[in-house]
Kinemage of the C-alpha trace (Angstrom):
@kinemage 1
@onewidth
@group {chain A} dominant
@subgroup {mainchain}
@vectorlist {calphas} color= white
{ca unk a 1} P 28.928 25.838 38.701
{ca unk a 2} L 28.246 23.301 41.245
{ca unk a 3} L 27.606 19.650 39.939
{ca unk a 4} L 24.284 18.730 41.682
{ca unk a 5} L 24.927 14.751 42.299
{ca unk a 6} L 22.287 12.146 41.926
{ca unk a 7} L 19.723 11.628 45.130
{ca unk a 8} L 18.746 7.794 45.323
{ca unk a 9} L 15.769 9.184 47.298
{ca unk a 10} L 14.420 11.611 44.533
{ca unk a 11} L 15.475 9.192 41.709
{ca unk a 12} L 12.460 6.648 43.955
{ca unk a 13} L 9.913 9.158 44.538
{ca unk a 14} L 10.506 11.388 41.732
{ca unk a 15} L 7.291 10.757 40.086
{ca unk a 16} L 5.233 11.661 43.203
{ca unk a 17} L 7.330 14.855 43.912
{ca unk a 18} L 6.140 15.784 40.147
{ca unk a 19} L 2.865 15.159 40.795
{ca unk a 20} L 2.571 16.911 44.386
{ca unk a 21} L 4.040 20.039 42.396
{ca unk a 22} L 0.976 19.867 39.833
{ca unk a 23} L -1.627 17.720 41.578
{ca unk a 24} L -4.419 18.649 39.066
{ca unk a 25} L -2.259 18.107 35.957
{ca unk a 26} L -1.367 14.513 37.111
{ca unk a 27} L -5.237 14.209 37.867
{ca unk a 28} L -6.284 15.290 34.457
{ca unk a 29} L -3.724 13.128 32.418
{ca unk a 30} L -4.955 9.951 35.094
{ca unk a 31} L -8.255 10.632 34.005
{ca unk a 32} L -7.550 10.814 30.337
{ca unk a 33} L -5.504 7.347 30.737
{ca unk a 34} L -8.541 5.886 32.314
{ca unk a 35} L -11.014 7.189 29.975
{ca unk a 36} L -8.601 5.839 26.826
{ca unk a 37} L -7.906 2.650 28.652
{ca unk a 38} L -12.084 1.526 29.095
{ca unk a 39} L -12.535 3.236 25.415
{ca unk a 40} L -9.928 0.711 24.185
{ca unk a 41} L -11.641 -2.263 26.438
{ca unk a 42} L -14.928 -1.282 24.895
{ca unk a 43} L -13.583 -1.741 21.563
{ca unk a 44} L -12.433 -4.827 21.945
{ca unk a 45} L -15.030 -6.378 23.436
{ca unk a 46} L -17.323 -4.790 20.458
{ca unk a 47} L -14.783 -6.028 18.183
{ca unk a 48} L -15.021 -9.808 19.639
{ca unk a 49} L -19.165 -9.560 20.205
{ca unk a 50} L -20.143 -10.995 16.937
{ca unk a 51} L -18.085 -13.899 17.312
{ca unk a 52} L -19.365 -14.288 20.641
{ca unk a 53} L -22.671 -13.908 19.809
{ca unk a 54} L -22.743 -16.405 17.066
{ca unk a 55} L -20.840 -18.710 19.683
{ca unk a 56} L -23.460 -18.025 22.279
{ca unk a 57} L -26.268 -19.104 19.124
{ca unk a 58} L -24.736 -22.328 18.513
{ca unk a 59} L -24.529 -23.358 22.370
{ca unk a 60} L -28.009 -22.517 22.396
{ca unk a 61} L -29.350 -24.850 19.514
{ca unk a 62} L -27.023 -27.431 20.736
{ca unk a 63} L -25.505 -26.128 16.647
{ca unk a 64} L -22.239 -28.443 16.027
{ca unk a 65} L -20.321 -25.948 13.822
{ca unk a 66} L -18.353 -26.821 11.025
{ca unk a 67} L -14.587 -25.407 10.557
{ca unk a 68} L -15.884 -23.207 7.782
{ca unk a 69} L -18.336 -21.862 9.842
{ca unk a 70} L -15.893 -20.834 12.683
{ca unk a 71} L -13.308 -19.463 9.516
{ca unk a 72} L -16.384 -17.516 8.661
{ca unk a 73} L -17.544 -15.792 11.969
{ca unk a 74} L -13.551 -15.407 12.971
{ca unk a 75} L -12.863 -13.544 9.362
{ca unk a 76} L -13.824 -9.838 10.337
{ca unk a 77} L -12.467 -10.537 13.837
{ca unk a 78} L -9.388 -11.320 12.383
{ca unk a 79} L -9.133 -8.975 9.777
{ca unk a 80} L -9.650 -6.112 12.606
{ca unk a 81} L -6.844 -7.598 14.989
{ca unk a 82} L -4.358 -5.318 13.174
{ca unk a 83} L -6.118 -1.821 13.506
{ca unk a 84} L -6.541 -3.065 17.130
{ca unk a 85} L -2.890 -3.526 17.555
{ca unk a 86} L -2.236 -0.124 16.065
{ca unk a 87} L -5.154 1.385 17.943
{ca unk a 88} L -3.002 0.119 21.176
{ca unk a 89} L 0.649 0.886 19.805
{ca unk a 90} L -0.581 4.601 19.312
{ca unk a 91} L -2.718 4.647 22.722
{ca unk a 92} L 0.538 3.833 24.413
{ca unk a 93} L 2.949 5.749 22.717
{ca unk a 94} L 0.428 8.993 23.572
{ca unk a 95} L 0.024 7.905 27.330
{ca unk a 96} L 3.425 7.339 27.956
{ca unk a 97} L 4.600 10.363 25.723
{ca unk a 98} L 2.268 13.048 27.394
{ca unk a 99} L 3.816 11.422 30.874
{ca unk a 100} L 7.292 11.818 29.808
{ca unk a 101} L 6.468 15.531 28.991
{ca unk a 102} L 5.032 15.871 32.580
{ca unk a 103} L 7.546 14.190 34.065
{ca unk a 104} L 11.088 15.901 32.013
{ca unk a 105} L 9.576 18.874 31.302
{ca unk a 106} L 6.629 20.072 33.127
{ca unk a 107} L 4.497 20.154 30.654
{ca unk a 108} L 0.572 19.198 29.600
{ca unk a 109} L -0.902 19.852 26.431
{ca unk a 110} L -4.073 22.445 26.805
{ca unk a 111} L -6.954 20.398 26.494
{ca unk a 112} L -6.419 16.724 25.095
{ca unk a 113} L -3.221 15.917 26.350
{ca unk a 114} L -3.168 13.247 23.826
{ca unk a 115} L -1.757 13.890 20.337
{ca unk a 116} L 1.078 12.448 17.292
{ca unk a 117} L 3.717 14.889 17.096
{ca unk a 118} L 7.516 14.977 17.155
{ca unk a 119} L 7.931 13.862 20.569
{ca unk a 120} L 5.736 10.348 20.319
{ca unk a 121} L 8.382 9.599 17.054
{ca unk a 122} L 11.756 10.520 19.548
{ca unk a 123} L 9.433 7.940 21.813
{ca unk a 124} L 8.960 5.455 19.700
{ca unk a 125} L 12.817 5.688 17.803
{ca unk a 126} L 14.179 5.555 21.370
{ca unk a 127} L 11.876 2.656 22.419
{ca unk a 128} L 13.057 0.784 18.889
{ca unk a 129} L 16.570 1.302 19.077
{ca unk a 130} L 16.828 0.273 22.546
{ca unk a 131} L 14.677 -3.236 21.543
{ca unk a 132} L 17.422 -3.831 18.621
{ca unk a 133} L 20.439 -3.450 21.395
{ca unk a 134} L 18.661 -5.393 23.669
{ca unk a 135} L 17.959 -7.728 21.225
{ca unk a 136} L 21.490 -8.006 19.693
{ca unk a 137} L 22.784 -7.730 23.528
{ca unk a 138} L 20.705 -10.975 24.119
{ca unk a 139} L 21.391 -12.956 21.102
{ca unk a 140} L 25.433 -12.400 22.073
{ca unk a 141} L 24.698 -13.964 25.087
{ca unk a 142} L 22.870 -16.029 23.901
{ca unk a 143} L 25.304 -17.879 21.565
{ca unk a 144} L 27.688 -17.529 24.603
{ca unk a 145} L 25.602 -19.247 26.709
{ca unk a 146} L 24.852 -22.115 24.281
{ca unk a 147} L 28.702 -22.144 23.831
{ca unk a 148} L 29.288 -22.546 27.737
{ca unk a 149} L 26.539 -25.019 27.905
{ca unk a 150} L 27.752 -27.503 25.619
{ca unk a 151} L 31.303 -27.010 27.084
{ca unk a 152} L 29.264 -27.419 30.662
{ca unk a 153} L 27.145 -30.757 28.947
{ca unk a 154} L 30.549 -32.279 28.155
{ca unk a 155} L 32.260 -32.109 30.784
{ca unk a 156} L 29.633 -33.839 33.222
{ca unk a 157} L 29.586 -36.369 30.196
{ca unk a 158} L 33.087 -36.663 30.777
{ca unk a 159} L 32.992 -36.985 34.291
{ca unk a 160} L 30.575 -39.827 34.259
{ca unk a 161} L 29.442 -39.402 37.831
{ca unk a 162} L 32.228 -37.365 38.978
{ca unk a 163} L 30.976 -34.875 41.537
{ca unk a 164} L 33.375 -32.599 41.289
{ca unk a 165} L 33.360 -32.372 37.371
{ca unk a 166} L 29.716 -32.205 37.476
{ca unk a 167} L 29.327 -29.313 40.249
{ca unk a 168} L 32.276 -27.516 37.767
{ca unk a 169} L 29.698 -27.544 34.991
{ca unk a 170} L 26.478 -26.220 36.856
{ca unk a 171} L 28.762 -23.735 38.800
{ca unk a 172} L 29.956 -22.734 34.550
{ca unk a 173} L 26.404 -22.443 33.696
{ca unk a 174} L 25.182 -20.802 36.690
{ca unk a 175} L 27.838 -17.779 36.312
{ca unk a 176} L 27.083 -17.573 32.638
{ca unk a 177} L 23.281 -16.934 33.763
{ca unk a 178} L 24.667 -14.506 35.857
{ca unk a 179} L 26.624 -12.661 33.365
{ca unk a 180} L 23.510 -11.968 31.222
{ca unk a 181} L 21.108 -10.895 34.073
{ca unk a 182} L 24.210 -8.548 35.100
{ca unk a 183} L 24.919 -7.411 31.245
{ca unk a 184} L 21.051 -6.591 30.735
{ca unk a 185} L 20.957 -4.804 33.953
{ca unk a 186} L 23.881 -2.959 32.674
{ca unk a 187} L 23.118 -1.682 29.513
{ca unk a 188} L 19.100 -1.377 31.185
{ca unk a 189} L 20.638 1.342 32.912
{ca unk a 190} L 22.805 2.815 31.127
{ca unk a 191} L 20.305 3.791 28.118
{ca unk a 192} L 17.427 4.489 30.726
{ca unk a 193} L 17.657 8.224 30.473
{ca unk a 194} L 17.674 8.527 26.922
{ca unk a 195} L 13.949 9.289 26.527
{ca unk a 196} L 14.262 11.850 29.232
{ca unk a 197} L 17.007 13.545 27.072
{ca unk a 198} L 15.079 13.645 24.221
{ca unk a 199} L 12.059 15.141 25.916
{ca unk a 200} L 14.267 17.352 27.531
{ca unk a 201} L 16.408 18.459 24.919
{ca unk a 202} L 13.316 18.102 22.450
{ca unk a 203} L 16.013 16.290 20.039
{ca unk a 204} L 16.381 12.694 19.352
{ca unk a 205} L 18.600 11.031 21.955
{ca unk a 206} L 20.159 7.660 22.673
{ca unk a 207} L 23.639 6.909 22.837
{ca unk a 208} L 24.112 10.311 24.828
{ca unk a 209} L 22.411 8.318 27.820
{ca unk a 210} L 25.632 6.864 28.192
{ca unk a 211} L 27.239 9.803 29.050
{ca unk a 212} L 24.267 11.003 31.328
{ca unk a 213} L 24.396 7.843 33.455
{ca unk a 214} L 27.889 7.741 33.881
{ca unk a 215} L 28.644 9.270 37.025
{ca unk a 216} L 25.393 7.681 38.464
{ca unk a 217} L 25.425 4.233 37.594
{ca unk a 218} L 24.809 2.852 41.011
{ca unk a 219} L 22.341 5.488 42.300
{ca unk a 220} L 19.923 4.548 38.782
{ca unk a 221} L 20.757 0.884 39.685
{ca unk a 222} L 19.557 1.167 43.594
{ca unk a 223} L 16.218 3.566 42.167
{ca unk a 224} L 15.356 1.048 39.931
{ca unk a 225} L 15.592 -2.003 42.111
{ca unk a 226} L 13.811 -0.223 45.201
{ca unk a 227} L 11.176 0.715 42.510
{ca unk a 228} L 10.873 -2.675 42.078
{ca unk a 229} L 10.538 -3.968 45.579
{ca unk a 230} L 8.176 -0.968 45.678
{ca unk a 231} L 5.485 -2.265 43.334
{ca unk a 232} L 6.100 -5.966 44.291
{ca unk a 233} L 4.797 -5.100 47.319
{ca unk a 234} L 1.735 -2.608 46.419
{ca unk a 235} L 0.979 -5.093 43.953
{ca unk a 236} L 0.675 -7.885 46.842
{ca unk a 237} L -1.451 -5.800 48.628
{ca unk a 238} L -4.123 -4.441 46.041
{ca unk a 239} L -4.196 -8.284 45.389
{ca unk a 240} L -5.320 -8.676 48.901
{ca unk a 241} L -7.416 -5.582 48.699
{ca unk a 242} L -9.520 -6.763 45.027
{ca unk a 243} L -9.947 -10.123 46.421
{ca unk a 244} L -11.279 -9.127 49.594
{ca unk a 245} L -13.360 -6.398 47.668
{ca unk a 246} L -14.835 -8.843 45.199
{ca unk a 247} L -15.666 -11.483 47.607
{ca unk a 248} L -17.588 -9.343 49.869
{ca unk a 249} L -19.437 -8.594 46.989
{ca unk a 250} L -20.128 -11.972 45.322
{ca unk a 251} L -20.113 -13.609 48.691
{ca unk a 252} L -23.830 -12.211 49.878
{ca unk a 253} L -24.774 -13.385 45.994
{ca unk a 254} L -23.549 -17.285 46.210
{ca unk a 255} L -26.892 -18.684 47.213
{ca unk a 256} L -28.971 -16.897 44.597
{ca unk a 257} L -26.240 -18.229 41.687
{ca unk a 258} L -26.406 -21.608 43.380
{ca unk a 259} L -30.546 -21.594 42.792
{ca unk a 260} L -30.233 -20.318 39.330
{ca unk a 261} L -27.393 -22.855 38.155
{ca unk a 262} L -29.647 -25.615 39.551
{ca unk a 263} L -33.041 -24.360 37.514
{ca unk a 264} L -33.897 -25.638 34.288
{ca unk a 265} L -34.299 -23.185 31.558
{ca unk a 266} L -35.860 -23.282 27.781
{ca unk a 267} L -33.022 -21.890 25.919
{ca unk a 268} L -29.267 -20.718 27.626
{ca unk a 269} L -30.553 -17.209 26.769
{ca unk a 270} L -32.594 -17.560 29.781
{ca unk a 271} L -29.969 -18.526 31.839
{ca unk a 272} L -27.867 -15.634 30.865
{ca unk a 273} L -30.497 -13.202 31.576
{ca unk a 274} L -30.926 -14.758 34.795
{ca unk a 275} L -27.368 -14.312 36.063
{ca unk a 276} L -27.327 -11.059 34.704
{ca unk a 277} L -30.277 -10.035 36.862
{ca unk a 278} L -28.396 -10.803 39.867
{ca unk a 279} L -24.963 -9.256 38.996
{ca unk a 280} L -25.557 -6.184 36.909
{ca unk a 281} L -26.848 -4.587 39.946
{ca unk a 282} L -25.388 -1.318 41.402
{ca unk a 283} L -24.322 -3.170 44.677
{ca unk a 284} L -21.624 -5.913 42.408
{ca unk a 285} L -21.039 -2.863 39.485
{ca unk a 286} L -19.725 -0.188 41.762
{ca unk a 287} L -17.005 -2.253 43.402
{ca unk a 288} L -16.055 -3.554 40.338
{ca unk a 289} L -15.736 -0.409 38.753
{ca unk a 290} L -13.680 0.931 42.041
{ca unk a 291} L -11.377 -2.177 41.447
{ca unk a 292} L -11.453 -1.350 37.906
{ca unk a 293} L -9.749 2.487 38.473
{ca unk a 294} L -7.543 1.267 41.493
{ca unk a 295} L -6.184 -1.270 38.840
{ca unk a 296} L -5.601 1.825 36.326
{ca unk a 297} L -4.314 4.298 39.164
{ca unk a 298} L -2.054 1.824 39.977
{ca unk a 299} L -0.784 1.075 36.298
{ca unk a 300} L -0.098 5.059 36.308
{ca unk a 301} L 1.962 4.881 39.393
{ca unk a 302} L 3.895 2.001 38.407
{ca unk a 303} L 4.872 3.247 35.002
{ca unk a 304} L 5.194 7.158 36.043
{ca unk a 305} L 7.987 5.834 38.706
{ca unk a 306} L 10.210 3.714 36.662
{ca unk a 307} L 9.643 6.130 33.998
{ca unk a 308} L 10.217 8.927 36.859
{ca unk a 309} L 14.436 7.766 37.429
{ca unk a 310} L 15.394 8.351 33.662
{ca unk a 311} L 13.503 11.863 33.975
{ca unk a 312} L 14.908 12.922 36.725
{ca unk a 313} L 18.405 11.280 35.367
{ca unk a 314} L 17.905 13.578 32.532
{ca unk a 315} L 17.187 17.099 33.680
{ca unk a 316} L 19.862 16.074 36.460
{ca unk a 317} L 21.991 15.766 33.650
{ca unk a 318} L 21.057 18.577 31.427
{ca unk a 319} L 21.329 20.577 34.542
{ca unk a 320} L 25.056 19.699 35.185
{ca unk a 321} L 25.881 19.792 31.539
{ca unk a 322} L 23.834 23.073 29.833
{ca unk a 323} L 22.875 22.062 26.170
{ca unk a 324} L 22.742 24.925 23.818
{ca unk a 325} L 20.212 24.231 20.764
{ca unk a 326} L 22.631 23.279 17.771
{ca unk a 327} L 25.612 22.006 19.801
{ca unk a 328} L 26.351 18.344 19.296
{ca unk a 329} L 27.450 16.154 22.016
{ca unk a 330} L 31.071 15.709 23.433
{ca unk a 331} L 31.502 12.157 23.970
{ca unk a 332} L 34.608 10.802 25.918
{ca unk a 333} L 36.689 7.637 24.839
{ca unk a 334} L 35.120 5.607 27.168
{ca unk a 335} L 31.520 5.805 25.112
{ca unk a 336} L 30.873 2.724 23.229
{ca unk a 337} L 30.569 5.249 20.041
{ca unk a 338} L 34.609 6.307 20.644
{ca unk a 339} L 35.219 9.788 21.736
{ca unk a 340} L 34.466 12.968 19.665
{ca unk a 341} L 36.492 14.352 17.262
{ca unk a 342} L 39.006 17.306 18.530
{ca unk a 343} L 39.714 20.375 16.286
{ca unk a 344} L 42.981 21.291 15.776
């Protein structure tokens, strides 16, 4: 069998080829990640709204609070902050999971594509493990770095002046900064397919990405950093595009705030209700809430194409190399695990 080789081209737009295959698919799970993604706003703000509104009571009878006071209103606020943060851990883990499914394996769930099952916990081992290697990755270079910089601090101590000596150390430090942008980059890329393989291969999967990247180190590398350029540049533009938005809206609206910030009202609750009369109208709320889902379509897109190259790495992979269910990996000796055992 012919080895298919790895197309910078398709590893770049390999999230919008999936979704031109299955157009209403990619439409459904965008509208589910919208719908979970104001649901989860919502909450937050309902979660915050008493202490708000007990803020918003004291500004309005001019109410000094005490620190016990504050303690009191922030209690259930904080006491909520962790189901929040789990709310969000598993609203991300299901987004990005039923993506991944789309994306390595043509799949949506019927109905909610949303759900905790064996593929969210290969998600969230994968995302864990790689964290830790990052993690220990970093804090290697990190002592290495700390090592070089003293050695790079004494020497211009040494030097006293000496210009020379003292260009020596930055030049030192500015390689060793080097080394660790290069050294993330490297083992960034190397592991990036192992949630595609274990979508793909519906098995947990990690160090195998090693293997999977190997012969297309370069190709992930160039995706990856054209991705990048990419979304710098949409995201310049929707910047452009939300501010213009916005300020044709609230533009038409500046004299009307003007008049209301320089009327004197009873209590602040006035006030509010004021400037809420002028911008909860349909002409300010339906740009906003257009700016509001570009934001989120464009969170989708930027996600589903980085995500997009390790997919596409995978079933490249899996393609090349046919993975029957109970085989375990060969590895070569060149994988940081050491090569497989032979038999015989």
């Amino acid at each position: 069998m012919q080895r298919k080789s790895f197309d910078i081209g398709t590893g770049i737009i390999f999230f919008f080829k999936q979704v031109g295959a299955r157009p209403m698919s990619a439409l459904w799970l965008t509208a589910w990640h919208v719908g979970l993604s104001i649901v989860l706003a919502v909450l937050a703000m309902w979660v915050m709204s008493p202490f708000w509104g007990e803020v918003f009571v004291w500004a309005e009878s001019n109410h000094d609070p005490e620190v016990e006071e504050v303690f009191r209103v922030l209690g259930p606020v904080v006491l909520a902050m962790p189901f929040l943060f789990l709310g969000g851990i598993l609203s991300w883990l299901m987004m990005n999971s039923a993506w991944m499914r789309f994306l390595a394996r043509d799949e949506i769930a019927a109905g909610i594509p949303y759900r905790i099952g064996s593929d969210e916990l290969r998600f969230l081992g994968v995302t864990l493990l790689a964290l830790v290697v990052m993690w220990a990755v970093q804090t290697v270079l990190g002592i290495v770095l700390a090592a070089l910089g003293l050695g790079a601090g004494g020497l211009m101590m040494i030097a006293d002046g000496d210009a020379a000596a003292v260009l020596s150390g930055g030049l030192f430090m500015l390689i060793a900064v080097l080394g660790s942008l290069v050294a993330s980059l490297y083992i960034t890329v190397k592991l990036s397919a192992a949630t595609g393989l274990s979508f793909v291969d519906r098995k947990f999967r990690f160090f195998e990405s090693w293997d999977a990247t190997k012969d297309n180190f370069w190709g992930i590398l160039v995706s990856y950093l054209a991705i990048g350029v990419l979304i710098y540049f949409m995201a310049i533009f929707l910047m452009i595009f939300f501010g213009l938005t916005m300020a044709g809206t609230l533009m038409p609206l500046v004299g009307e705030l003007e008049a209301i910030g320089d009327r004197d009202f009873a209590t602040a609750r006035e006030g509010l209700d004021a400037v809420k009369s002028v911008l909860m109208v349909p002409a300010v709320m339906i740009p906003l809430g257009i700016v509001i889902l570009v934001g989120t379509a464009f969170e989708v897109v930027m996600a589903g194409m980085f995500m997009g190259v390790g997919a596409y790495t995978a079933r490249l992979y899996r393609e090349n190399t046919p993975f029957e269910d109970g085989d375990s990996p060969t590895l070569d000796g060149a994988h940081p695990a050491g090569a497989s055992p032979s038999e015989g």
